[in-house]
C-alpha positions as CSV (number, residue, x, y, z in Angstrom):
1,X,26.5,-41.2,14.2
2,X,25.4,-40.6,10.8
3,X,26.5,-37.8,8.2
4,X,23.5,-35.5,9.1
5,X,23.8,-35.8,12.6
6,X,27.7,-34.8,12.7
7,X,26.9,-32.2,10.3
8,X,24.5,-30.2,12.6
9,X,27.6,-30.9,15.7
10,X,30.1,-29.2,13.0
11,X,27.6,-26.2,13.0
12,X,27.2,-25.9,16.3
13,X,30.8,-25.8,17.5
14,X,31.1,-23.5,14.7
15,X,28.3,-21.0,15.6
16,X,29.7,-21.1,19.4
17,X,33.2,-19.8,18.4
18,X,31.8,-17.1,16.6
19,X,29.9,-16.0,19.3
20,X,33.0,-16.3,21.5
21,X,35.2,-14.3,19.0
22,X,32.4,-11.7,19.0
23,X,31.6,-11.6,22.6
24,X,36.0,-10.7,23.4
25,X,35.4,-8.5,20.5
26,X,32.9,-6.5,22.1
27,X,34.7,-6.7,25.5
28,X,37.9,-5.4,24.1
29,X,35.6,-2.7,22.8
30,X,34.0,-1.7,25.9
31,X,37.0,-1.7,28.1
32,X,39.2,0.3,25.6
33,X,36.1,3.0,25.8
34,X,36.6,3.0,29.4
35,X,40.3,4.3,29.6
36,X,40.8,7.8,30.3
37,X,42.9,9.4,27.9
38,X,46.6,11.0,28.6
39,X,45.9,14.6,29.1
40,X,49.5,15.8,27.9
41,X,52.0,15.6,25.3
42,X,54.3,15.5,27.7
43,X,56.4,12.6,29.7
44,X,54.8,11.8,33.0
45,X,58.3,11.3,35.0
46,X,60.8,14.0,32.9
47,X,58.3,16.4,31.3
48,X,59.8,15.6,28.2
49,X,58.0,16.6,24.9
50,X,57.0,13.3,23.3
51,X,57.0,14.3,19.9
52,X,53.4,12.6,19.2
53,X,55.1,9.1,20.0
54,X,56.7,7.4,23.6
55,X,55.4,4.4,25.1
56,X,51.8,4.1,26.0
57,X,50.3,2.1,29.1
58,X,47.2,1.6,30.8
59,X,47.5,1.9,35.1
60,X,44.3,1.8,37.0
61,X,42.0,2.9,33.7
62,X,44.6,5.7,33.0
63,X,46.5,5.8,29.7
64,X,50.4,7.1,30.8
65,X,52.3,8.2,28.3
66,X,56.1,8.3,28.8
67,X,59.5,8.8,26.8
68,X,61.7,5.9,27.9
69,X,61.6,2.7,29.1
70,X,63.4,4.0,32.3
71,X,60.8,6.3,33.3
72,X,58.2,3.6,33.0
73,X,60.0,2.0,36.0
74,X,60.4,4.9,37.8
75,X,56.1,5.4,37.8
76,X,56.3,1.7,38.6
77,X,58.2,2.6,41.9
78,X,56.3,5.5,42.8
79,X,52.6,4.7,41.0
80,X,50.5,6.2,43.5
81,X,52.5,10.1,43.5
82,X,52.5,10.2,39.9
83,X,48.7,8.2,38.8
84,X,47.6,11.2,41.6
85,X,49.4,13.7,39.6
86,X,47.9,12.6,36.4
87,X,44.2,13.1,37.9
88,X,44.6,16.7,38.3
89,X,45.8,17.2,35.2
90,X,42.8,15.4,33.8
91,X,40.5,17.2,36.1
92,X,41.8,20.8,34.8
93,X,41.8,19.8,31.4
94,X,38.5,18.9,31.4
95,X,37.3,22.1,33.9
96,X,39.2,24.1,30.9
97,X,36.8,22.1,28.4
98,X,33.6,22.4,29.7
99,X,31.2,24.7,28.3
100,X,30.7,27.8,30.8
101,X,27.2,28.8,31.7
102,X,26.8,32.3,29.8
103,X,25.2,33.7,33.1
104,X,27.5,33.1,34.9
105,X,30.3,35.7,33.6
């Protein structure tokens, strides 16, 4: 193989990382957009305040906020009740949000 030959190889492999990094990139991006955001400031287990900090995870496309690493295995052991608790908070957050139709009142 000559010099010109491994050359174009080394450009190649080059070009298909870059697209790789930028294709992860994009799907980081996309799925990050696709979380629903934690409707309170408040612990999901203890109804804590959580001070504008805790420990943030991701269930089911649901960001869960919560104060202690104790209450993140209690939601663990009882997901369903409280992922199910967080979707009517969400819902009646976003009711309260929504523009009301001036007709209407």
């Amino acid at each position: 193989m000559n010099t010109l030959q491994k050359l174009a190889l080394a450009a190649a492999g080059a070009a298909l990382v870059s697209l790789a990094s930028c294709r992860s990139a994009n799907t980081d991006e996309s799925a990050a957009a696709a979380v629903v955001a934690y409707p309170t400031d408040t612990c999901i287990v203890t109804g804590e305040d959580l001070n504008g900090g805790g420990i943030t995870k991701v269930y089911d496309g649901q960001e869960v906020k919560f104060c202690c690493p104790g209450c993140i295995a209690e939601f663990e052991a009882h997901k369903d009740q409280y992922l199910a608790k967080l979707r009517v908070r969400t819902s009646a957050r976003a009711r309260q949000r929504a523009p009301r139709c001036p007709r209407a009142r």
